[in-house]
N, C-alpha and C positions, 0 to 999 in steps of 0.2 A: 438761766441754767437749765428750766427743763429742756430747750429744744436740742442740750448736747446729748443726752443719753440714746434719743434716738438714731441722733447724726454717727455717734460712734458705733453702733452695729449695724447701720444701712451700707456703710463703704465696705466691711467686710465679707457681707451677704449680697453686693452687689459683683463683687473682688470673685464670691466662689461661684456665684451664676456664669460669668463669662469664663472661668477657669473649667466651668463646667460644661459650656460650649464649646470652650477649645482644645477639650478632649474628645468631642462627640465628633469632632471636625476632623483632629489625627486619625480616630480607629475606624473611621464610616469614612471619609473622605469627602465629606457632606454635609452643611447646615443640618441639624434635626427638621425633618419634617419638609424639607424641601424635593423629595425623591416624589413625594403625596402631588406638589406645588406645580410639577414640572410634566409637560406632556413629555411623552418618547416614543409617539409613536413612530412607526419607520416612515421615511420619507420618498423611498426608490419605488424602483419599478414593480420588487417584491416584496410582499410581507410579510411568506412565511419566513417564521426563522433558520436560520445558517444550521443550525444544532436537530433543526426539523428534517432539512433532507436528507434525503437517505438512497439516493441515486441518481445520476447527474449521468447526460450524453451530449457528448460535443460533437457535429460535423460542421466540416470544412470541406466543400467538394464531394468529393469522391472519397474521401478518408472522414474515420469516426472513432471514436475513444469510449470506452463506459466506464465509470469508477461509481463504486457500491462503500457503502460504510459497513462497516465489521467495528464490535467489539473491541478490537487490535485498532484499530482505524481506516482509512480508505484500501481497496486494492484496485490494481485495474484489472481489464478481461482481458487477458491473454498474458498474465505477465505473474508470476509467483509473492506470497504475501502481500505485505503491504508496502503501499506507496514511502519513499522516501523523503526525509522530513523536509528538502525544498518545496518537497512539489504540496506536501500537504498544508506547509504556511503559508505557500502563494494561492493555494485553494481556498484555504479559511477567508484571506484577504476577500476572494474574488468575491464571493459568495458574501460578505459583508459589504464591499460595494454596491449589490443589488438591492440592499436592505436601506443604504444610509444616502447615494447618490444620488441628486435631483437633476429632474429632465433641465437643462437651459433653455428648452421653449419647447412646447408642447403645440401640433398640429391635427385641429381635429378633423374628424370626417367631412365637415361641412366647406372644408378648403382641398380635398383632397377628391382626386378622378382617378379611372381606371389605370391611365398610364401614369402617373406620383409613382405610385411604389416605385417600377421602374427605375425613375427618375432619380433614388433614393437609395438606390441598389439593394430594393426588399423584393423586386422582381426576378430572380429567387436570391434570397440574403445570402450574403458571402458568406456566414459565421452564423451557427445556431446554439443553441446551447436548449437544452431542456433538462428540466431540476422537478426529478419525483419525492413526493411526501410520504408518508404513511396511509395518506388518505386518495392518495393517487398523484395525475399532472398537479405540481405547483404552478408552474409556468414555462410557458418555452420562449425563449428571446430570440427574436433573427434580428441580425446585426447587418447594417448594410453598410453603403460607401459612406464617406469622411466630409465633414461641409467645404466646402470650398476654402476655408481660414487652413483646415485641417487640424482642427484643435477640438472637432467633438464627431460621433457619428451617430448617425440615423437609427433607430435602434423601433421596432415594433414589438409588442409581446401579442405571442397566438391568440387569437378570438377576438382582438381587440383590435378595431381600424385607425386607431388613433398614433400617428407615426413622433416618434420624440425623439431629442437633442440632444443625446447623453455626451456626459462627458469622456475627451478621450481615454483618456485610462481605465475606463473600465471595460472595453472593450480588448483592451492591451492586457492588462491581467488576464483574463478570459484565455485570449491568446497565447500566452506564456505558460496556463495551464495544460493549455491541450498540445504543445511542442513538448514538454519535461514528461508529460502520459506518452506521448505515441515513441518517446526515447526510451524510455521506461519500458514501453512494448513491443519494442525492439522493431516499430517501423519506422526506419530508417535507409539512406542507400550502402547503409550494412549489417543490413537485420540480422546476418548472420551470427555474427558478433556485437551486437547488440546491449549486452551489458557490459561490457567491453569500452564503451565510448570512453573518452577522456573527459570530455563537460557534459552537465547535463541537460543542459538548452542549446539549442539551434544558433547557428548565427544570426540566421533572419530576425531573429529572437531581438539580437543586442545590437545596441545602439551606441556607444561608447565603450573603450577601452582602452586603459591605462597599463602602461609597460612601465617598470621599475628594472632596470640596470645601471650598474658601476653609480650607486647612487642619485640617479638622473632620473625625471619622469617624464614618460611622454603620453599626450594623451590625445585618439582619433575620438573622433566623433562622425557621425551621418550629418549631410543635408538633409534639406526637406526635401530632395530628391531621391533618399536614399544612400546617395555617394558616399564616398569615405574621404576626411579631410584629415591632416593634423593638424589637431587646434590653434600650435603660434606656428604661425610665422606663414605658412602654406596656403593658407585660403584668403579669398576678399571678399569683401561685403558687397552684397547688390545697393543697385541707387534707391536711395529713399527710405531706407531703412540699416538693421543689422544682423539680417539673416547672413549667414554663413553659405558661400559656393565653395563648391569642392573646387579644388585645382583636376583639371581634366587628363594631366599626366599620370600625377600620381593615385588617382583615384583608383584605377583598374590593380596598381601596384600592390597598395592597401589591400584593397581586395580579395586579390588571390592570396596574399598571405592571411589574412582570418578568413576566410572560406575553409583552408584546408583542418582550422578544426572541426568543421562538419562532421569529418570522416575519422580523425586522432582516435585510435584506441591505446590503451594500460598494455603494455608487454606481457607483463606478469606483475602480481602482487609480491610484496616482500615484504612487509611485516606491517605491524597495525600502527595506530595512532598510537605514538607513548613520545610523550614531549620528552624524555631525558634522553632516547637515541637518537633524535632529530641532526643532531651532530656528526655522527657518522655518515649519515648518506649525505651532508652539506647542506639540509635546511634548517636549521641552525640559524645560518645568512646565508638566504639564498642568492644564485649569482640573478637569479630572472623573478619577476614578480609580474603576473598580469591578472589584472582584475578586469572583470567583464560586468557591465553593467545597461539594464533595460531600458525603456524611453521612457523619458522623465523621471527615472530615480537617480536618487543620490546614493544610494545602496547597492552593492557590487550582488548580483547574482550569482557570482563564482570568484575564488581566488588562485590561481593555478600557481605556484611555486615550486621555480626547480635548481635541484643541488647540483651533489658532485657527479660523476660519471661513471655510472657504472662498470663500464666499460667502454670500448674503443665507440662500439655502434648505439650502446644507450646511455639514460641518463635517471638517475631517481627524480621524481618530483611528486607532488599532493596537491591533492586538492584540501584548504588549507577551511576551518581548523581542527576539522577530526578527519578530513579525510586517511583512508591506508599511504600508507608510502611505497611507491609502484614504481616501475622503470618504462619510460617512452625511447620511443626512438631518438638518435642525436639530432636529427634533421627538424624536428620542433622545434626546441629553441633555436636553434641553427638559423630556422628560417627566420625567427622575428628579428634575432640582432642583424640576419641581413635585410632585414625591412628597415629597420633605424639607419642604417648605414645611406640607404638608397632613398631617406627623407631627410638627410639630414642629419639624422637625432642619434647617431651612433656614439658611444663615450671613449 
């Protein structure tokens, strides 16, 4: 009998120990003392932190973007306050890509000659990006061509001759930032109008897009060519694999119907975001749904939803889910049902 008196208070001071871990676990979200345990350093190309810089310049060519951090949050140069919250969550992202991304193969100097870079399209890089600190250049990235898989690109940072294999998407983020800024700053081929646009990324931008009518969905995608396919039924596979060929007819078709949101501008605004008059203008149930979405995500970069008819020549729609509720011309939707009709996919 003595060895019970012990056994009976160790199971319940064993019972509060683990009760006592598995509340350190809910409010920390963390083993106790494993934050100590665990390296974290960054693993990318950068290591100042995201939260560190505090001015950022993209060029592309002949065209360039500057966005600065404010108190309020980013603005860009030429464009009034601050950035809109797409473009500052696709920023956050970017900018933690550089932190957390690892090279896929790194090439050092001792394999590389004068003409590589070239070779590499870092002889002058297509895509630059430079990200200042507080303490001055954090880093400047040139981005060059895509490996031949096309699933990563060549990436060099300034002062350093060591050329790496970043993965694609973070290149593509980059990219999506500096198309929503120079929209944003109203360069575009309608700068005039310029906040004005209908979407706030580029076509070149998207990669996929989803049409919802009369309860049907239809969904284009890009080759690896670029072209424009719809998904069932219109394309075939090349030999030896399961990439996706556009069909060569309707590819141009496609086309010219999402090209012309390039240029979509908002008629006029008509009233704000308030989900209980959605009804009235017909989004509500909208008769048209089109989601646009980037390469490689599963997450729509835009929701474009449109109602009833304003009138003879417009139509209410939003950008969906806070966007105002505005009126487009009829010939927007206009054009996509007659894109569905001319693939097919009409209801």
């Amino acid at each position: 009998m003595t060895g019970a008196a012990p056994a009976r208070w160790q199971a319940p001071l064993a019972a509060a120990v683990l009760l006592a871990l598995l509340l350190a676990l809910v409010v920390s979200g963390e083993w106790p003392e494993l934050r100590k345990k665990l390296v974290s350093a960054p693993k990318g190309l950068v290591t100042v932190a995201a939260n560190e810089i505090r001015e950022i310049e993209i060029r592309s060519g002949a065209d360039n973007v500057a966005l600065h951090r404010q108190r309020a949050g980013w603005s860009i140069d030429g464009a009034n306050g601050t950035v809109a919250t797409e473009l500052a969550a696709h920023l956050g992202t970017a900018l933690k890509f550089l932190n957390v991304s690892q090279p896929a193969r790194e090439i050092p100097p001792s394999e590389l000659a004068a003409e590589s870079f070239a070779s590499f399209g870092l002889d002058p890089p297509a895509f630059v990006v430079v990200l200042d600190a507080a303490a001055g250049v954090a880093a400047t990235l040139n981005f060059g061509a895509p490996n031949p898989a096309g699933t990563s690109h060549y990436v060099r940072v300034g002062g350093a001759p060591t050329v790496y294999l970043m993965p694609r998407h973070v290149e593509e983020e980059w990219r999506l930032v500096f198309d929503i800024a120079r929209r944003q700053q109203g360069k575009t081929l309608v700068a005039s109008r310029g906040a004005d646009l209908l979407l706030p990324v580029s076509m070149s931008e998207i990669w996929a897009v989803e049409i919802v009518s009369g309860g049907k969905l239809t969904r284009f995608e890009r080759d690896a060519a670029g072209a424009w396919f719809k998904h069932v039924g219109q394309h075939s596979h090349a030999a030896g694999g399961v990439v996706h060929v556009a069909d060569p007819a309707q590819a141009p078709i496609i086309d010219t119907a999402f090209r012309a949101f390039d240029t979509a501008v908002a008629e006029s605004r008509v009233a704000a975001a308030d989900p209980s008059r959605l009804a009235q203008y017909g989004l509500a149930l909208p008769t048209l749904i089109v989601l646009f979405y980037a390469r490689d995500s599963s997450t729509p970069l835009a929701r474009l939803e449109f109602g009833a008819s304003a009138d003879k020549l417009d139509r209410y729609a939003r950008l969906a889910p806070d966007g105002a509720v505005i009126t487009v011309a009829e010939f927007e939707p206009r054009r996509l049902t007659e894109l569905l009709k001319a693939v097919g996919a009409g209801s």
